[in-house]
PLY file of the C-alpha trace (Angstrom):
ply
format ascii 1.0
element vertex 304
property float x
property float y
property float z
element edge 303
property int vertex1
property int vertex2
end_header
0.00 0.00 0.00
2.91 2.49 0.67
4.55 1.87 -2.52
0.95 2.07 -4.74
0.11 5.33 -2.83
3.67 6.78 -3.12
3.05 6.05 -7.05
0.18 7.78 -7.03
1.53 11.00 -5.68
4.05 10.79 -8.04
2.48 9.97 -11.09
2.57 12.05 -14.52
-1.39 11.53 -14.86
-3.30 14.34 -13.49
-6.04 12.33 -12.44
-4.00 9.65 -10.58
-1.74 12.53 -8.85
-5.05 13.98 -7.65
-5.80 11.00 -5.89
-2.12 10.60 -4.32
-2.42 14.28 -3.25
-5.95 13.39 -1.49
-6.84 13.96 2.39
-7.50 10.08 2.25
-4.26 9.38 0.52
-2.15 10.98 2.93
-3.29 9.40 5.60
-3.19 5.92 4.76
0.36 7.05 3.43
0.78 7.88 7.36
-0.75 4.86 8.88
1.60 2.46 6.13
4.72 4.64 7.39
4.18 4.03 11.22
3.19 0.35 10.34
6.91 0.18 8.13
8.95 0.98 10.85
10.31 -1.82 13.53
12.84 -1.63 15.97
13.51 1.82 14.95
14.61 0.57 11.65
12.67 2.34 8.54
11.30 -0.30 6.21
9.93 1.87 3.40
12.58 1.06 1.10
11.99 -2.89 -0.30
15.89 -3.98 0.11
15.78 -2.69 3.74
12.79 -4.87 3.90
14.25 -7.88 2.88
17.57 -7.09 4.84
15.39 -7.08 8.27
13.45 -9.99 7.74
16.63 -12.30 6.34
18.43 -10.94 9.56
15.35 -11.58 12.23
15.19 -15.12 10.46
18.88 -15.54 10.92
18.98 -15.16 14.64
15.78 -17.07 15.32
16.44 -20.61 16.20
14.70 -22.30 13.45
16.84 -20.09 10.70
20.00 -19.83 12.14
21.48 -22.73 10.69
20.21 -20.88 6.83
22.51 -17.64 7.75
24.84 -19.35 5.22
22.67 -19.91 1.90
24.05 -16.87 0.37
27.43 -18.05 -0.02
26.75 -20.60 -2.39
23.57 -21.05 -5.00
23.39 -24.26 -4.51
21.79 -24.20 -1.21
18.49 -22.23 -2.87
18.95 -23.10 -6.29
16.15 -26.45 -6.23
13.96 -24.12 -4.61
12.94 -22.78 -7.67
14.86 -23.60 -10.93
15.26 -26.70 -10.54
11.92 -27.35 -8.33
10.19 -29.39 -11.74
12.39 -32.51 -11.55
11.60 -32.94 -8.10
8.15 -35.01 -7.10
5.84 -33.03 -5.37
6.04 -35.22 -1.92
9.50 -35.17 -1.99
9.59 -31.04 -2.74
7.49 -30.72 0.07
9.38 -32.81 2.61
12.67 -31.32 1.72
11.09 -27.91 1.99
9.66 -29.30 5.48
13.52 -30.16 6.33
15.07 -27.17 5.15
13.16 -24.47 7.83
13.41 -26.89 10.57
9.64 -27.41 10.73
9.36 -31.03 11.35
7.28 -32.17 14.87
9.52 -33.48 17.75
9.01 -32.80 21.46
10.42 -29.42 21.52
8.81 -28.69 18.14
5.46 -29.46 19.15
5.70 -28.05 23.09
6.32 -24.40 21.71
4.18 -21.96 23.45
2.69 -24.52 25.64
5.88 -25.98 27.75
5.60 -26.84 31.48
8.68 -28.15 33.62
6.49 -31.20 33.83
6.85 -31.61 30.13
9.27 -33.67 28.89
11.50 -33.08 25.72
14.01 -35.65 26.20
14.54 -38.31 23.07
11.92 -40.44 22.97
14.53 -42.99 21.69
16.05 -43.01 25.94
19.14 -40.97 24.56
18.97 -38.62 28.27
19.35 -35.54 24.57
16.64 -33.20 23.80
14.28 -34.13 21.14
15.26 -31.26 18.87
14.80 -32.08 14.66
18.68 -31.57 14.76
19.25 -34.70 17.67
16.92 -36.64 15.96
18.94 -36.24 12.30
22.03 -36.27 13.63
22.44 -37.95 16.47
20.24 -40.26 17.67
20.90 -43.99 17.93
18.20 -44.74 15.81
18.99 -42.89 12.72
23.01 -44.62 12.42
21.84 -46.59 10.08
20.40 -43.70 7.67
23.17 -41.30 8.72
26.06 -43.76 7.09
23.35 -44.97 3.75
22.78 -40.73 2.93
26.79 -40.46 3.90
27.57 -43.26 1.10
24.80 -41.86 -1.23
26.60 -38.76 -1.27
29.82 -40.50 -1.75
28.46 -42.45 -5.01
26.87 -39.67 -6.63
30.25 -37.79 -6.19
32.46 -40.60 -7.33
30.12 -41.24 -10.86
30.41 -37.24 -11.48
34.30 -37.52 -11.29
34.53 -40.03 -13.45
32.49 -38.70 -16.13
34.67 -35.70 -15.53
37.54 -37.48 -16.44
39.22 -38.67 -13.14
39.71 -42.00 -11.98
38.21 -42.91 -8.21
38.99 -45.34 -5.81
36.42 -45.63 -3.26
37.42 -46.08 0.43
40.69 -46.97 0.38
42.49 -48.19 3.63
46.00 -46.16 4.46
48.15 -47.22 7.29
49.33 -44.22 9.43
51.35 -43.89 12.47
48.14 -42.98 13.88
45.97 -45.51 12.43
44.35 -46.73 9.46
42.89 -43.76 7.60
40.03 -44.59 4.60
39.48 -41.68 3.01
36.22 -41.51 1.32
37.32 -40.56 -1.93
41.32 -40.80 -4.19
41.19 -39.56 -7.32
43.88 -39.14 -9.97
43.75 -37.91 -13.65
47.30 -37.97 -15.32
50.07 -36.20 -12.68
47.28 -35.25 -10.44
45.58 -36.58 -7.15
42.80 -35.19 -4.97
41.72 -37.11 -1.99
38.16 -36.26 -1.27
35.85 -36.78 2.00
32.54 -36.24 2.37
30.73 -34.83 5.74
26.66 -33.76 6.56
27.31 -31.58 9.25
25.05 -29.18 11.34
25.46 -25.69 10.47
25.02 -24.24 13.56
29.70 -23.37 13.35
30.83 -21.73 9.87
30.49 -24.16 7.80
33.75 -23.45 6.18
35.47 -24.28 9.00
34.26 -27.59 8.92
35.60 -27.99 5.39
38.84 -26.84 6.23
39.33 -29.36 9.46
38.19 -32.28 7.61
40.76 -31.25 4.44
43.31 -30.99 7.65
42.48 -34.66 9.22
43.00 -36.18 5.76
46.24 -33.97 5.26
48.30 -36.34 7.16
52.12 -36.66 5.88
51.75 -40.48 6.20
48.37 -40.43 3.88
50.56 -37.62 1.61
53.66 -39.95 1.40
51.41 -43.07 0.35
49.38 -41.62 -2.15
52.75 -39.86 -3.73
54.44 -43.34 -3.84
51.09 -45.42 -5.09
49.93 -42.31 -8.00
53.46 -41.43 -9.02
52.16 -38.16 -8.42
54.68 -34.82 -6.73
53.69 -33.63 -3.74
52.53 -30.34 -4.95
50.07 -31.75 -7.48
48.45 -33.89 -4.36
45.27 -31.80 -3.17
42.78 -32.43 -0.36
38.86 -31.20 0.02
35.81 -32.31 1.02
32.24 -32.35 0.10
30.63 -30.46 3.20
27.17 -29.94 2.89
24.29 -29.65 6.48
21.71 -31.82 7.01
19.26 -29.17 5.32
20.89 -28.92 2.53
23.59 -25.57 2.82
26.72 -25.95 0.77
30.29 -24.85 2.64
30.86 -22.39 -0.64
34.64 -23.45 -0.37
33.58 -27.14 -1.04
31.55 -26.15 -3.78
34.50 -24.38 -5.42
37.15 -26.85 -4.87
34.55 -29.64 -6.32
33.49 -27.22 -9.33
37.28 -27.12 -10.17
37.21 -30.47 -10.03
35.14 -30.69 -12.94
31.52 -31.21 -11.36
28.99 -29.38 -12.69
26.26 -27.39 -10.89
23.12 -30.01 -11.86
25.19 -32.48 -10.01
26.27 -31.14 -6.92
22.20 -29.91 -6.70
21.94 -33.03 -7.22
23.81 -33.95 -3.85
21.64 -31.23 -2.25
18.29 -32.67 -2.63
19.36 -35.95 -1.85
20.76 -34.42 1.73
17.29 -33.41 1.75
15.80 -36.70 1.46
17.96 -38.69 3.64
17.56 -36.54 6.45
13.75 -36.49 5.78
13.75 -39.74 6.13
16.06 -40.50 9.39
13.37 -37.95 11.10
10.30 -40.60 9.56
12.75 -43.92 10.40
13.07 -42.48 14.18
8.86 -41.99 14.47
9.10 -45.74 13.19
11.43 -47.08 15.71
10.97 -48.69 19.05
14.21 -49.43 20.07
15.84 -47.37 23.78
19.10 -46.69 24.73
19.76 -48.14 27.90
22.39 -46.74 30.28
22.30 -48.95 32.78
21.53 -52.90 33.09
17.87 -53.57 32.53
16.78 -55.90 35.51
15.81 -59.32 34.67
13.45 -60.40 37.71
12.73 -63.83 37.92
16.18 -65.13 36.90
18.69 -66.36 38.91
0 1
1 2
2 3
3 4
4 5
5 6
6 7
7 8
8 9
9 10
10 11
11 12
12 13
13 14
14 15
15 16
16 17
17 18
18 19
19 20
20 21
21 22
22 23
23 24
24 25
25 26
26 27
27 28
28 29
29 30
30 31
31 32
32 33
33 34
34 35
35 36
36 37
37 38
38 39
39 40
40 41
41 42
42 43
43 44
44 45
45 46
46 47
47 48
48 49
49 50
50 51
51 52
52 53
53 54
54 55
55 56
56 57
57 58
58 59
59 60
60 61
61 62
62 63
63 64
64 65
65 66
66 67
67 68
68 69
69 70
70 71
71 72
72 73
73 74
74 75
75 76
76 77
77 78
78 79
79 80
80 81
81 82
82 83
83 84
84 85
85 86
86 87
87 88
88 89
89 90
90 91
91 92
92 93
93 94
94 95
95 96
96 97
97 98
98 99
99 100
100 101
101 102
102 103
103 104
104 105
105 106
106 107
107 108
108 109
109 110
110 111
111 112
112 113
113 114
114 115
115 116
116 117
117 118
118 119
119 120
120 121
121 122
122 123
123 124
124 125
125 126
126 127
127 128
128 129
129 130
130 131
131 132
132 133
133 134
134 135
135 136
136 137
137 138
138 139
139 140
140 141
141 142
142 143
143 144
144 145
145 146
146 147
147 148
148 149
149 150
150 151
151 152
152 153
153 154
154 155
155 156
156 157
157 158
158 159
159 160
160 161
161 162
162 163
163 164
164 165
165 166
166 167
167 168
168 169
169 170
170 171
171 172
172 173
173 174
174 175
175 176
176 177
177 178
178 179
179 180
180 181
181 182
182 183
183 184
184 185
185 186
186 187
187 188
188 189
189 190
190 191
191 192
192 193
193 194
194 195
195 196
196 197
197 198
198 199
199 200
200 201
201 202
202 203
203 204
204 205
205 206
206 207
207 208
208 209
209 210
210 211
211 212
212 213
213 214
214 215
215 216
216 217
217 218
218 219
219 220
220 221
221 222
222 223
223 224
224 225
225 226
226 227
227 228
228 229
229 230
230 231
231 232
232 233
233 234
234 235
235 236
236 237
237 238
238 239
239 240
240 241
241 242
242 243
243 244
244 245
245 246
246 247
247 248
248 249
249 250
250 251
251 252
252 253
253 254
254 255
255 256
256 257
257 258
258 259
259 260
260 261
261 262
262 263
263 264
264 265
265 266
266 267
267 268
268 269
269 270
270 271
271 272
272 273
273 274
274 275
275 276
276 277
277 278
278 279
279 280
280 281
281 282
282 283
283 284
284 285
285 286
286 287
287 288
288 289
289 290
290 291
291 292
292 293
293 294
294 295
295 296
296 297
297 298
298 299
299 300
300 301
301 302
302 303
């Protein structure tokens, strides 16, 4: 309404500047003014609109883990582009995954909490139920966690090898410190790029989490190994990782080094959706479940 009456004020026609010029006009004009300004911030102006709301959403709980989509297109980019090769149950659930809007204790006891309510995993894990637990963490989901942690790995591995390189999958490395099995080795002629692949939360920069998983694989014993076994020098031996969160936002430094690596945008969207759908359905397997953690011995009467 501000903007249309603004318009009208301003207009070239006489008939529609009469209007914007109007007793009623001006007031309205008023009453959208006071109504435009929050927090002493003025939100006439559509960019300082947007700016305010991306910045509330970033330091509310359910979007602070999102503060990060800018960075890289690829967190957004099924949203909307891509959104037709996606089934419409499976657009919805990732959608459903990506704002953190999925029901779990503290989910569903917003607004309505007492300290007699409990929020602690359902599954006996002594955690609060939170959609991030449940994903990430819980006992239950271990099994999903490492199949969407090898789905990832796959999709990866048949990109780089259309892109010319060739992958070995999971190879074991003996290390002073122990075996190491990075996810990912991949050499093309005097090249090799070791590559692992993480779902993290997003909660820490998620750049930072790219750069200490590239530093746990950059161990001199892994670097001396792969040197001897490729034939390769040491300065043409690279290490990244494909760091992505459980709702689907890319570490943009991951995306570059991978996009250098010859993988093209469709696929590494690609990886994002399918983030999307694994976690959607560790947060489904977990309402499924029955199984408890037990921290203690269960007593067996009657025995004994």
């Amino acid at each position: 309404m501000h903007d249309r009456l603004s318009a009208l004020a301003s207009s070239d026609v006489p008939m529609f500047a009469a209007v914007g010029a109007s007793e009623w006009a001006k007031k309205r004009l008023l009453w959208a003014s006071r109504l435009l300004r929050r927090d002493g911030v003025d939100l006439t102006s559509k960019t300082r609109r947007d700016n305010y709301w991306r910045d509330k959403l970033h330091v509310s709980v359910d979007g602070r883990e999102l503060r990060e989509c800018h960075k890289s297109n690829l967190s957004t980019r099924w949203v909307d582009s891509d959104a037709h090769r996606i089934p419409g149950r499976d657009y919805v659930q990732h959608i459903h995954t990506r704002i953190n809007c999925l029901p779990t204790a503290v989910r569903v006891s917003r607004g309505v909490r007492r300290a007699s309510r409990d929020v602690k995993c359902r599954a006996g894990c002594q955690e609060t139920e939170t959609a991030a637990h449940v994903i990430q963490n819980c006992h239950r989901t271990h099994g999903g966690r490492v199949r969407r942690h090898d789905a990832v790995c796959h999709v990866l591995a048949a990109g780089l090898r259309r892109a010319g390189w060739s992958v070995e999958e999971e190879p074991v490395i003996p290390t002073r410190e122990g075996n190491r099995k990075p996810d990912l080795v991949c050499y093309k002629e005097d090249m090799a790029t070791v590559v692992d692949a993480q779902i993290v939360s997003a909660v820490s920069s998620l750049n930072d989490s790219h750069l200490k998983k590239t530093y746990y694989a950059n161990n001199s014993d892994v670097s001396h190994t792969l040197i001897e076994r490729y034939g390769v020098d040491k300065k043409n031996l690279a290490f990244t990782s494909c760091t992505i969160s459980w709702r689907g936002v890319w570490a943009s430094k991951s995306q570059e080094d991978l996009q250098r690596m010859g993988l093209t945008k469709n696929l590494l969207c690609s990886i994002t959706t399918r983030v999307l759908q694994g976690s959607h359905t560790n947060w489904t397997r977990f309402n499924k479940m029955t199984s408890m953690k037990h921290r203690s011995p269960m007593a067996r009467e009657g025995i004994g």
